[in-house]
C-alpha positions as CSV (number, residue, x, y, z in Angstrom):
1,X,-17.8,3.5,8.5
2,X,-20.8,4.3,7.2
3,X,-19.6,4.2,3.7
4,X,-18.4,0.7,3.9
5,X,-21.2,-0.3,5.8
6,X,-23.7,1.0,2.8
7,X,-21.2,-0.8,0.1
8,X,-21.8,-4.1,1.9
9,X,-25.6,-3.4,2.7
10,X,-25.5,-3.0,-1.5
11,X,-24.4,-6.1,-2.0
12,X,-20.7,-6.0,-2.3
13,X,-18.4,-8.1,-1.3
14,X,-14.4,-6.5,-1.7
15,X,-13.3,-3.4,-0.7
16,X,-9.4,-2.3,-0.9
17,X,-8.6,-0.2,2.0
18,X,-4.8,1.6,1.6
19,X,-3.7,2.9,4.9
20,X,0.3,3.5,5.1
21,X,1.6,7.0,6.2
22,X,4.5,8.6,4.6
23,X,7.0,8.4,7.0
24,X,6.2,4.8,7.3
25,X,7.2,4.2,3.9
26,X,9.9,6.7,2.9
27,X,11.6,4.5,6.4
28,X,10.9,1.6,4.8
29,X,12.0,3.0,1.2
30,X,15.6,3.6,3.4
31,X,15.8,0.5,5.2
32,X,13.3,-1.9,4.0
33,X,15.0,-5.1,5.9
34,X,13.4,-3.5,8.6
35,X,9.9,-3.3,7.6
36,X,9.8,-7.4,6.2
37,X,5.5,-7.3,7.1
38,X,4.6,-3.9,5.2
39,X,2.6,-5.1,2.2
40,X,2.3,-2.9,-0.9
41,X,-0.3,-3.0,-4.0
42,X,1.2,-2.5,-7.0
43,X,-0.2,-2.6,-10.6
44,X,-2.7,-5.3,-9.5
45,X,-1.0,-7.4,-7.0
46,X,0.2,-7.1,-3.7
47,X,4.3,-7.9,-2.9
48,X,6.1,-7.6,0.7
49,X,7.7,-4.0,0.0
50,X,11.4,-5.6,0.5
51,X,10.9,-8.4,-2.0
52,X,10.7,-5.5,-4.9
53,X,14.0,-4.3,-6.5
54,X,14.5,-1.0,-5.7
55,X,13.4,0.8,-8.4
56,X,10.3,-0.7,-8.3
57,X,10.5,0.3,-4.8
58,X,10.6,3.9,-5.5
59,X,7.9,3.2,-8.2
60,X,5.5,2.6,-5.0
61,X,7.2,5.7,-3.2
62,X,6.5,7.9,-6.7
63,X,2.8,6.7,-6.8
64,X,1.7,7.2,-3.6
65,X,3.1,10.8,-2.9
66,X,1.5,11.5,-6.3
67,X,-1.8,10.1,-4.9
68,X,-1.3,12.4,-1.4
């Protein structure tokens, strides 16, 4: 909290805040009809996770257990 407070205090104005847990998303990666509000960022824009194609679904799965 503190943090975000500080960046504000500073002066900013955006802050991108990813929270998703993995078993959230590898459910979603297996049955993403039934996940239709999870929102994903990907390479600079955000997309409903079950509007992707599915290899760009497991692009998102790739990147964020390489981010973990």
């Amino acid at each position: 909290m503190a943090l975000i407070k500080g960046h504000f205090d500073c002066g900013g104005t955006l802050i991108n805040i990813n929270v998703l847990d993995a078993d959230k998303l590898m459910a979603a990666s297996k049955d993403p009809e039934l996940y239709p509000d999870l929102v994903v960022r990907v390479t600079g824009f955000t997309a409903y996770f079950v509007s992707l194609s599915p290899e760009f679904r497991q692009l998102v799965i790739e990147r964020f257990l390489d981010g973990m």
